[in-house]
Backbone as CSV, one residue per row, in Angstrom:
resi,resn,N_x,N_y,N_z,CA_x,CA_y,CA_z,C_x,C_y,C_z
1,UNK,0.843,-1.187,0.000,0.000,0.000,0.000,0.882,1.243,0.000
2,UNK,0.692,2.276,-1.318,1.110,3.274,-1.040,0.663,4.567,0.241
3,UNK,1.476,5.131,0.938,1.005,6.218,1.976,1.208,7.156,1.012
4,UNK,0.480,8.022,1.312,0.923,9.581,0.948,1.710,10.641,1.581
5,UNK,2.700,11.026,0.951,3.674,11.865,1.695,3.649,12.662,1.933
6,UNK,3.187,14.075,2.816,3.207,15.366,2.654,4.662,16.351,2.998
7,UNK,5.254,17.374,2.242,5.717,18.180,2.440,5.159,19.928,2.432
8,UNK,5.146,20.136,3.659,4.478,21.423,3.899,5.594,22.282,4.269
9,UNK,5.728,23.545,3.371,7.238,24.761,3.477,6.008,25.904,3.558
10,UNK,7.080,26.361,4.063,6.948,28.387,4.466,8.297,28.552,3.944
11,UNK,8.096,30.010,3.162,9.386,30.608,3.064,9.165,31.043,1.831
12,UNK,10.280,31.509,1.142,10.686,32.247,-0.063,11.105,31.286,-0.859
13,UNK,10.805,31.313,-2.384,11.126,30.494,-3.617,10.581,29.903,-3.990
14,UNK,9.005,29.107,-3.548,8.135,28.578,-4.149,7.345,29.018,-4.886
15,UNK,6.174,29.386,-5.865,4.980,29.721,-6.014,4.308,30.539,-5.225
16,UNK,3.998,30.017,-3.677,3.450,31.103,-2.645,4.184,30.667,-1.172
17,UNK,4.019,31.438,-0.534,4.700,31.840,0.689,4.402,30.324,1.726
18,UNK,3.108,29.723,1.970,2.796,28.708,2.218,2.032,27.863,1.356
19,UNK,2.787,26.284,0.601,2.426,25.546,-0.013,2.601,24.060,0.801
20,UNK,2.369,23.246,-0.463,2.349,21.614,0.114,2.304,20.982,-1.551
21,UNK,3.702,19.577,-1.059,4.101,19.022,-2.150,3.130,17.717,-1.384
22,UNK,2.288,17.235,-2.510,1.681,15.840,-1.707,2.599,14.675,-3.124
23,UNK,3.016,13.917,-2.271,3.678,12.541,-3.356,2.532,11.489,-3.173
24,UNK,2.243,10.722,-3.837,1.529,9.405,-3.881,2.096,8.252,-4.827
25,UNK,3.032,7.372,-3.936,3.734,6.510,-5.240,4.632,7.826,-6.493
26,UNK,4.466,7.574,-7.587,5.332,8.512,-8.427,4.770,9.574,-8.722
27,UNK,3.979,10.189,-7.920,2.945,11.049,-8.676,3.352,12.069,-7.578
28,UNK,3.325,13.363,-7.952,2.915,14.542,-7.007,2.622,15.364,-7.527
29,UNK,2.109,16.551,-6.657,1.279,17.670,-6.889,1.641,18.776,-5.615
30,UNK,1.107,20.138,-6.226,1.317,20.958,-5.056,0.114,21.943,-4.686
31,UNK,-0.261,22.172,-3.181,-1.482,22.927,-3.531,-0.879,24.532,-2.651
32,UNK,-1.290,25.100,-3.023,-0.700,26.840,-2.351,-1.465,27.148,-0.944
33,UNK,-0.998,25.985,-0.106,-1.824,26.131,1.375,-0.906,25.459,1.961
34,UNK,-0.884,25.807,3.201,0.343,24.841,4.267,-0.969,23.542,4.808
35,UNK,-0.628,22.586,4.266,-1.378,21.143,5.053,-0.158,20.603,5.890
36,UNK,-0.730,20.241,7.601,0.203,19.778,8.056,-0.511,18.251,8.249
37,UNK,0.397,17.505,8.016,0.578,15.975,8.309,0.013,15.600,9.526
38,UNK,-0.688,13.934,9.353,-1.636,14.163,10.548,-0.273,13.355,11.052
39,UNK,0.574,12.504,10.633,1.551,12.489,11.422,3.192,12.636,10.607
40,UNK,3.746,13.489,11.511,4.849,13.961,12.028,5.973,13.223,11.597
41,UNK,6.656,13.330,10.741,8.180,12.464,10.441,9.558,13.018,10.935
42,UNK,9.325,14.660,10.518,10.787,15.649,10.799,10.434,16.958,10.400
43,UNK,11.108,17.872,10.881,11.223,19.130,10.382,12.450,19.301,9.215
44,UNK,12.393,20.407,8.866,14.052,20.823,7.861,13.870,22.023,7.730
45,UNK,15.270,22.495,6.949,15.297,24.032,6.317,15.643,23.425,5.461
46,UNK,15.538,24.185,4.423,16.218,24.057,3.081,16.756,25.375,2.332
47,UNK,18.041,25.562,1.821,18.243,26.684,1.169,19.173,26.471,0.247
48,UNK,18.108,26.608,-1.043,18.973,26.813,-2.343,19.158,27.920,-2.674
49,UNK,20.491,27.711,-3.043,21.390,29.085,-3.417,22.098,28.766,-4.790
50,UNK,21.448,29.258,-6.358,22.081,29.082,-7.372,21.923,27.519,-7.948
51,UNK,22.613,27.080,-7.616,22.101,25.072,-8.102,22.863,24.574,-6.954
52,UNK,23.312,25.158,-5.811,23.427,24.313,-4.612,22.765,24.429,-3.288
53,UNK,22.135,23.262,-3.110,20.848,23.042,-2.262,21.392,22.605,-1.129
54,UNK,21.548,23.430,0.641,21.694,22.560,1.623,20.450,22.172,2.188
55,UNK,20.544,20.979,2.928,19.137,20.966,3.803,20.003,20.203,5.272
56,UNK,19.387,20.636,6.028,19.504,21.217,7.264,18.111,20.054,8.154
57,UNK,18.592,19.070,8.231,17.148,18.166,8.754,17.354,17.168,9.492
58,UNK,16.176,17.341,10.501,15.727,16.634,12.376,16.073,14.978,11.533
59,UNK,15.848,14.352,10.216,16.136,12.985,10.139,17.417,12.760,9.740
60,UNK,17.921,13.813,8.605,19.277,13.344,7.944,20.022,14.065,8.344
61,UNK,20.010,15.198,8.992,20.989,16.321,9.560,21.228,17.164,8.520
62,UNK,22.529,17.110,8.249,22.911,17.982,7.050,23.656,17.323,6.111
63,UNK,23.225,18.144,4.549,23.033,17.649,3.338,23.247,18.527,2.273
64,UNK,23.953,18.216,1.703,24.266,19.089,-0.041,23.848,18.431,-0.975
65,UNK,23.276,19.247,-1.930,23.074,18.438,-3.385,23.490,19.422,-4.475
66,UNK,23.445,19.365,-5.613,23.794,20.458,-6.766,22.547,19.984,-7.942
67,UNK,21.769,21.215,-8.590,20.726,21.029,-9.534,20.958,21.854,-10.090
68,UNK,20.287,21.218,-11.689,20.867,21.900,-12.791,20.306,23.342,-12.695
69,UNK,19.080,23.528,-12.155,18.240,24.499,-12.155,18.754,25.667,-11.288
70,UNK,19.176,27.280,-11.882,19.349,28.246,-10.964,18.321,28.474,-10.283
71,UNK,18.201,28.345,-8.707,17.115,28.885,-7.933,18.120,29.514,-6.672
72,UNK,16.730,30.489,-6.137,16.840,31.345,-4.508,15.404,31.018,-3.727
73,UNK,15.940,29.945,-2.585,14.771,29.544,-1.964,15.311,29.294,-0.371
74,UNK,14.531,29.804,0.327,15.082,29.436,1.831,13.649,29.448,2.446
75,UNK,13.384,27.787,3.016,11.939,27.457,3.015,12.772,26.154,4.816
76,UNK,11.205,26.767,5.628,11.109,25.976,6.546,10.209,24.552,6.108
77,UNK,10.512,23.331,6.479,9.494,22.533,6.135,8.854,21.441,6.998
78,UNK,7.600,20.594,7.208,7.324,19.754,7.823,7.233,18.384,7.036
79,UNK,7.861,17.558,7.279,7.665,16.237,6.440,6.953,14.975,7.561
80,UNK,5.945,14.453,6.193,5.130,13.778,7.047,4.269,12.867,6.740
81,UNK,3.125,11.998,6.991,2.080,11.459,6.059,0.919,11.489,6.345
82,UNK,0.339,11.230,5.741,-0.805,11.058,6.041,-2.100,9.818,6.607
């Protein structure tokens, strides 16, 4: 059985100020509202700067990645399911 994943950010660089990435299996979507998870996995920050992304998180600690994509985003987030 797939769960559904929610990621709920505040912050700068998305679409709107408070959104939500929902995953289901390979599929996701985003809606421009903060939904919080009825349960709780971790918090994070995240801040991409240019195509390098740290994240800053209660499960993995800290983390670099590099994307092809230039972005400016510094977003609090709740990860979680439903």
């Amino acid at each position: 059985m797939n769960q559904t994943k929610i990621f709920a950010e505040l912050g700068y660089g998305n679409d709107t100020f408070c959104n939500t990435e929902i995953e289901k299996g390979k599929y996701e979507h985003r809606v421009p509202k903060f939904i919080i998870p009825k349960k709780i996995e971790g918090i994070y920050f995240r801040f991409w700067v240019w195509k390098r992304v740290f994240v800053v998180s209660s499960n993995d600690g800290f983390s670099f990645s590099r994307k092809d994509r230039v972005k400016l985003k510094i977003l609090f987030g709740i990860e979680g399911r439903r």
